[in-house]
N, CA, C and O atoms as CSV, one atom per row, in Angstrom:
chain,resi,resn,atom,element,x,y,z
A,1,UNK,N,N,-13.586,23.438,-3.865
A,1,UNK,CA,C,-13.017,22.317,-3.154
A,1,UNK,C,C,-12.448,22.829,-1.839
A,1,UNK,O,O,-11.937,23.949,-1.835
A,2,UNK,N,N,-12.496,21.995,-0.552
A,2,UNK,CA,C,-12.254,22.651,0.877
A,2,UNK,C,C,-11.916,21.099,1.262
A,2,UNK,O,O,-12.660,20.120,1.327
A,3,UNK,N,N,-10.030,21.290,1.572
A,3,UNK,CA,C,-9.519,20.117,2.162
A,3,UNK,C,C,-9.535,20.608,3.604
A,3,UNK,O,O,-9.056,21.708,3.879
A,4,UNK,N,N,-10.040,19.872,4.468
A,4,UNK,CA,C,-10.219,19.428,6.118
A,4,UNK,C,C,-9.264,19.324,6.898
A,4,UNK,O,O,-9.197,19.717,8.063
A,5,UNK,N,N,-8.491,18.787,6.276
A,5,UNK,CA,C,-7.072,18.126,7.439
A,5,UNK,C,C,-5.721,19.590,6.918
A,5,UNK,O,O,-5.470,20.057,5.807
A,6,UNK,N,N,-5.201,19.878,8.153
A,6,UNK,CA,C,-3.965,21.144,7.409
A,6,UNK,C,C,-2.361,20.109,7.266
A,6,UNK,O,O,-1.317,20.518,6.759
A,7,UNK,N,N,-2.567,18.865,7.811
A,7,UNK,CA,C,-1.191,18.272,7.531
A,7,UNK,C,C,-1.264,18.195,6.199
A,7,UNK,O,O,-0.516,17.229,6.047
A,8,UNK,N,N,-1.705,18.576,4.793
A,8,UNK,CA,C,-1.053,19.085,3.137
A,8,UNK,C,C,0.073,19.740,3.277
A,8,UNK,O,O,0.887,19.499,2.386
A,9,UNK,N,N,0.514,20.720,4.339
A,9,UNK,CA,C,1.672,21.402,4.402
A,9,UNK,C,C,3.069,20.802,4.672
A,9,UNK,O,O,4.048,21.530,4.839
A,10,UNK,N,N,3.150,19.183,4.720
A,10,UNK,CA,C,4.136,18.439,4.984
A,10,UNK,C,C,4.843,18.130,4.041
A,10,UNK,O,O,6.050,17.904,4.129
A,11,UNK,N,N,3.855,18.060,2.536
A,11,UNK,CA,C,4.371,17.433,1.255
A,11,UNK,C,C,5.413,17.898,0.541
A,11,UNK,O,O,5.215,19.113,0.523
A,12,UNK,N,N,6.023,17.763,0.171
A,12,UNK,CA,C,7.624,18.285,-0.492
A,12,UNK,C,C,7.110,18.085,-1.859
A,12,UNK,O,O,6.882,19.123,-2.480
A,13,UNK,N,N,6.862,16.886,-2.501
A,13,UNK,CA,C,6.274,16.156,-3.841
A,13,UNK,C,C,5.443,15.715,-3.966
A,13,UNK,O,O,5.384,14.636,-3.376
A,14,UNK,N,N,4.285,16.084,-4.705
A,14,UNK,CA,C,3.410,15.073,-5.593
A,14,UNK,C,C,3.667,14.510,-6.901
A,14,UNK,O,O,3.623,14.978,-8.039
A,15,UNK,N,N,4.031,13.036,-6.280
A,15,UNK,CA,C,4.284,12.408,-7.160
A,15,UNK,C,C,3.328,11.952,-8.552
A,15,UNK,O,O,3.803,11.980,-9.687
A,16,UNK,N,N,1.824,11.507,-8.237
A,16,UNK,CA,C,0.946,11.351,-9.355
A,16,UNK,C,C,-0.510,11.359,-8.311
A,16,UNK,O,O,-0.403,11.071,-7.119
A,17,UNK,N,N,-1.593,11.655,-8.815
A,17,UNK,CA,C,-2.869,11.415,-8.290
A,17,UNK,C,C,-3.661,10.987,-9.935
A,17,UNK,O,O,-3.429,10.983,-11.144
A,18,UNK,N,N,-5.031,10.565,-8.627
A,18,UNK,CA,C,-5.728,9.732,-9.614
A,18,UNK,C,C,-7.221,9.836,-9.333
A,18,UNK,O,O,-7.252,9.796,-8.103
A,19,UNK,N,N,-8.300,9.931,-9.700
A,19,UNK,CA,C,-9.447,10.010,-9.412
A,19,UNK,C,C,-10.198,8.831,-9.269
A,19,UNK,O,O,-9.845,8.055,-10.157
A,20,UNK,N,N,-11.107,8.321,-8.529
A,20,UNK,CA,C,-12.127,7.853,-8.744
A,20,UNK,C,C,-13.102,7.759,-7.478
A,20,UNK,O,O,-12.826,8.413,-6.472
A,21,UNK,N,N,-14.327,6.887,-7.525
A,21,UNK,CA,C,-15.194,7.330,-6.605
A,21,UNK,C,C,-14.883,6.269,-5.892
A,21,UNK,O,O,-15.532,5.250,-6.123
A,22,UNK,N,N,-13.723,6.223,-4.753
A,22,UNK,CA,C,-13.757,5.137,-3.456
A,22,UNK,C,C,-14.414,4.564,-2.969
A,22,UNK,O,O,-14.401,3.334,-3.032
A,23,UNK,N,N,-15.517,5.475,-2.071
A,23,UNK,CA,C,-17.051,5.092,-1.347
A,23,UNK,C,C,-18.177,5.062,-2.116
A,23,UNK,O,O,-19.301,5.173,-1.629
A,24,UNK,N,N,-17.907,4.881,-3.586
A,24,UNK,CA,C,-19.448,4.894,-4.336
A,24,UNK,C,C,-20.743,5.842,-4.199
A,24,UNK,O,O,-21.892,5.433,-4.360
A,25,UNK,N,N,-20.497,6.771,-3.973
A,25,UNK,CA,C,-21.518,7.502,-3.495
A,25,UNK,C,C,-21.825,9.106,-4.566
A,25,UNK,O,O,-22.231,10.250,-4.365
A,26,UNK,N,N,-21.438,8.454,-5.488
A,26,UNK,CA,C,-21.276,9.647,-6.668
A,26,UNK,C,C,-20.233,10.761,-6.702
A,26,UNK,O,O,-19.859,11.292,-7.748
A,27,UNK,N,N,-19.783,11.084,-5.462
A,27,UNK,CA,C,-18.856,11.891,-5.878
A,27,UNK,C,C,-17.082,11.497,-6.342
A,27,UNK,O,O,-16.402,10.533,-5.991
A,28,UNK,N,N,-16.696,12.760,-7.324
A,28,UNK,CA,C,-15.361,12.153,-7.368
A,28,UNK,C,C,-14.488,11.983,-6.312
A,28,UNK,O,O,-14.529,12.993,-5.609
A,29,UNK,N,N,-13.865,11.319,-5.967
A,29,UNK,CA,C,-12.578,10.996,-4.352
A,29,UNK,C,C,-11.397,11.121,-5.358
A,29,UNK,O,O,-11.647,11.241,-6.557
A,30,UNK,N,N,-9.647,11.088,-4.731
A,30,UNK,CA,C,-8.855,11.494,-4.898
A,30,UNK,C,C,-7.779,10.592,-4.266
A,30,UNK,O,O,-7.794,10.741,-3.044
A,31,UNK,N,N,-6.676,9.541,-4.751
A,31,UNK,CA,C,-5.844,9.348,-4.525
A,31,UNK,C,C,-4.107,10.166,-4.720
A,31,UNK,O,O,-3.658,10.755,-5.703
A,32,UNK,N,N,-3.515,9.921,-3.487
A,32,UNK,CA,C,-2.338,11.147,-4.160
A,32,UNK,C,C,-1.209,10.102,-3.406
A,32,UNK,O,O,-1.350,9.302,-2.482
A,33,UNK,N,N,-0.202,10.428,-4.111
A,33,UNK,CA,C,1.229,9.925,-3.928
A,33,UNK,C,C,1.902,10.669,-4.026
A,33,UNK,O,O,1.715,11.269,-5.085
A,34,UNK,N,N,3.098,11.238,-3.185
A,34,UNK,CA,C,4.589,11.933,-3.151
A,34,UNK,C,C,5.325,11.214,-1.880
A,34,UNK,O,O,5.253,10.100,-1.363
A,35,UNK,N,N,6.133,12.512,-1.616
A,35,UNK,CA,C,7.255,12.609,-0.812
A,35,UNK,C,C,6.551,13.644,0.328
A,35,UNK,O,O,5.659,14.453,0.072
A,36,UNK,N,N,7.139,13.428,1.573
A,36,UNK,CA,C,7.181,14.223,2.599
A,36,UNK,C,C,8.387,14.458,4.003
A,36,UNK,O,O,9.182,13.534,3.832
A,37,UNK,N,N,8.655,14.927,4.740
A,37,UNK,CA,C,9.590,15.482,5.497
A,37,UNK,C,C,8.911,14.319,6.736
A,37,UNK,O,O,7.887,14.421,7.410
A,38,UNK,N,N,10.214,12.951,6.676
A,38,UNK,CA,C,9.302,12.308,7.790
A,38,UNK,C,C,10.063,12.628,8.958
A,38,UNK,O,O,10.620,13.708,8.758
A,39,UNK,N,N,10.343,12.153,10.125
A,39,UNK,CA,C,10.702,12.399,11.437
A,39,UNK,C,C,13.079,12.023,11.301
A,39,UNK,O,O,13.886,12.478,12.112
A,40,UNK,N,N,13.436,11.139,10.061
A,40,UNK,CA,C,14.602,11.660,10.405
A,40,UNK,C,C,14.930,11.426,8.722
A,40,UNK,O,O,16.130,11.340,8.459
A,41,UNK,N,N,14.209,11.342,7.851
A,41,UNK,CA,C,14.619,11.052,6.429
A,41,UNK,C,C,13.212,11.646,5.357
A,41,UNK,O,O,12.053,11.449,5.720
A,42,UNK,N,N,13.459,12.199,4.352
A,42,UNK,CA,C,12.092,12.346,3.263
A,42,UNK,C,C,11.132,10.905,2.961
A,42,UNK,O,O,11.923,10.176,3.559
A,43,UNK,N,N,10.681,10.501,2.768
A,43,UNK,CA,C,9.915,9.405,2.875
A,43,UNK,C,C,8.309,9.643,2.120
A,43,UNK,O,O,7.603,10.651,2.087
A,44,UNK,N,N,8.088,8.235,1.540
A,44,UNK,CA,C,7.028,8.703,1.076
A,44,UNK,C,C,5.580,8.030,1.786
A,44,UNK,O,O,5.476,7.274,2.752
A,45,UNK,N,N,4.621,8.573,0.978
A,45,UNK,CA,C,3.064,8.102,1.798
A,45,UNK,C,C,2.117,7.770,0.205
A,45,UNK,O,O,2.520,7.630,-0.950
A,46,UNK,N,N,1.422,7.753,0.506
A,46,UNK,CA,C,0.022,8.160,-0.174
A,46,UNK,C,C,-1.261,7.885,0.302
A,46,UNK,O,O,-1.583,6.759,0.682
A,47,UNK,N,N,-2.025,8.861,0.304
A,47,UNK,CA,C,-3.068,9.111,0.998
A,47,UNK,C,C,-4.709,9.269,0.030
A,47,UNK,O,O,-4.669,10.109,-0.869
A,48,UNK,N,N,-5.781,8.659,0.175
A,48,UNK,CA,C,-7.037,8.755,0.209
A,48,UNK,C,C,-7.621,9.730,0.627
A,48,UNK,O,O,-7.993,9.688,1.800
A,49,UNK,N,N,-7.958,11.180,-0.342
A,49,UNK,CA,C,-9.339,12.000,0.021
A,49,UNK,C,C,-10.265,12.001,-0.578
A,49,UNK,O,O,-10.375,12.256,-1.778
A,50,UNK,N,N,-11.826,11.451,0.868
A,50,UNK,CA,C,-12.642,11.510,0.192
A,50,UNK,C,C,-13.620,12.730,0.046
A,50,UNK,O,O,-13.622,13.572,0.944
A,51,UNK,N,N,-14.470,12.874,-1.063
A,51,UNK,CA,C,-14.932,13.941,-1.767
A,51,UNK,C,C,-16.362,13.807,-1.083
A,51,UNK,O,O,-17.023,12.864,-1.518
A,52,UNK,N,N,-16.909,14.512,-0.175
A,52,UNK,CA,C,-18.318,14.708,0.527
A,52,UNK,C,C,-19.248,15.946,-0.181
A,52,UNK,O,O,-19.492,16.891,0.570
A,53,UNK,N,N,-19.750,16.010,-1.470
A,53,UNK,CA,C,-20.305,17.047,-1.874
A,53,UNK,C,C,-19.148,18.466,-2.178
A,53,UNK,O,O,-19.583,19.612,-2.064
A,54,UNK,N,N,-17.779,18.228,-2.537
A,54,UNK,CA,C,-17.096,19.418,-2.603
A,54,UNK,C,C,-15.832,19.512,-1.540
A,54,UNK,O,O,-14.727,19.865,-1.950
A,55,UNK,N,N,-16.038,19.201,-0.257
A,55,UNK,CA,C,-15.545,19.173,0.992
A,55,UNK,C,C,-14.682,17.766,1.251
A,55,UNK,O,O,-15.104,16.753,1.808
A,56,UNK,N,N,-13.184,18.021,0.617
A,56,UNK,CA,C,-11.956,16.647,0.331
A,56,UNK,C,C,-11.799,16.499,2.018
A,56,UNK,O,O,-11.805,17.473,2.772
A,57,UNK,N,N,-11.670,15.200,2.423
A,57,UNK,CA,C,-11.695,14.400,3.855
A,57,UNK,C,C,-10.014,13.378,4.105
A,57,UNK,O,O,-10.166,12.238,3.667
A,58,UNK,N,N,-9.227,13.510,4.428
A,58,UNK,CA,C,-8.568,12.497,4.194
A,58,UNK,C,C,-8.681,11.569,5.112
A,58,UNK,O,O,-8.716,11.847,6.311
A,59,UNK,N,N,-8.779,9.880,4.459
A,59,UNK,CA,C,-9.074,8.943,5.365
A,59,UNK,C,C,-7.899,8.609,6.031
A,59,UNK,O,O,-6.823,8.918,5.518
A,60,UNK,N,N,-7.947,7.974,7.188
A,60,UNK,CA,C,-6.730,7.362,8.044
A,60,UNK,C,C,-6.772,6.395,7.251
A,60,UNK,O,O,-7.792,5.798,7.595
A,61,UNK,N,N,-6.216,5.721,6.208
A,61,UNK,CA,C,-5.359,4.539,5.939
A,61,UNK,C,C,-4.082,4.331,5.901
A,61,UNK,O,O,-3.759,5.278,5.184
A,62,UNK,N,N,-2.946,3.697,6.185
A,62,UNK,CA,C,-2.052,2.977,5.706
A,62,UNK,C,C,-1.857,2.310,4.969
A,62,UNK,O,O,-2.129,1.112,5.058
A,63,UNK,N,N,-1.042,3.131,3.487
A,63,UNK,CA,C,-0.942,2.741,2.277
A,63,UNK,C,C,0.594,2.767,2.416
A,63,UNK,O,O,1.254,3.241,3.341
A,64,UNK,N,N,1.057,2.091,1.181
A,64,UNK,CA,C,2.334,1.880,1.109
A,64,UNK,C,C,2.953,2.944,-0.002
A,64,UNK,O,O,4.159,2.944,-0.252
């Protein structure tokens, strides 16, 4: 597995992840939820990576 993006180094907590295939395209994708160090308080995100043959992508969405 080879994640793309280096902002992973922000996360303080993972809170829970979850698998399934987002884009339908056979491979497994990856939802994740925690905590991170935002600009004046910890705050949380969760973020969409998708799975391209091995190679995790994270999508730009805005999730709550």
């Amino acid at each position: 597995m080879t994640l793309t993006d280096g902002s992973a180094g922000e996360w303080l907590d993972i809170h829970a992840g979850t698998w399934a295939d987002y884009d339908s395209d056979g491979d497994v994708d990856v939802l994740v939820t925690g905590s991170f160090v935002g600009a004046t308080d910890i705050e949380g995100k969760s973020e969409v990576w998708v799975n391209d043959g091995g190679t995790f992508t994270r999508l730009s969405l805005v999730l709550p």
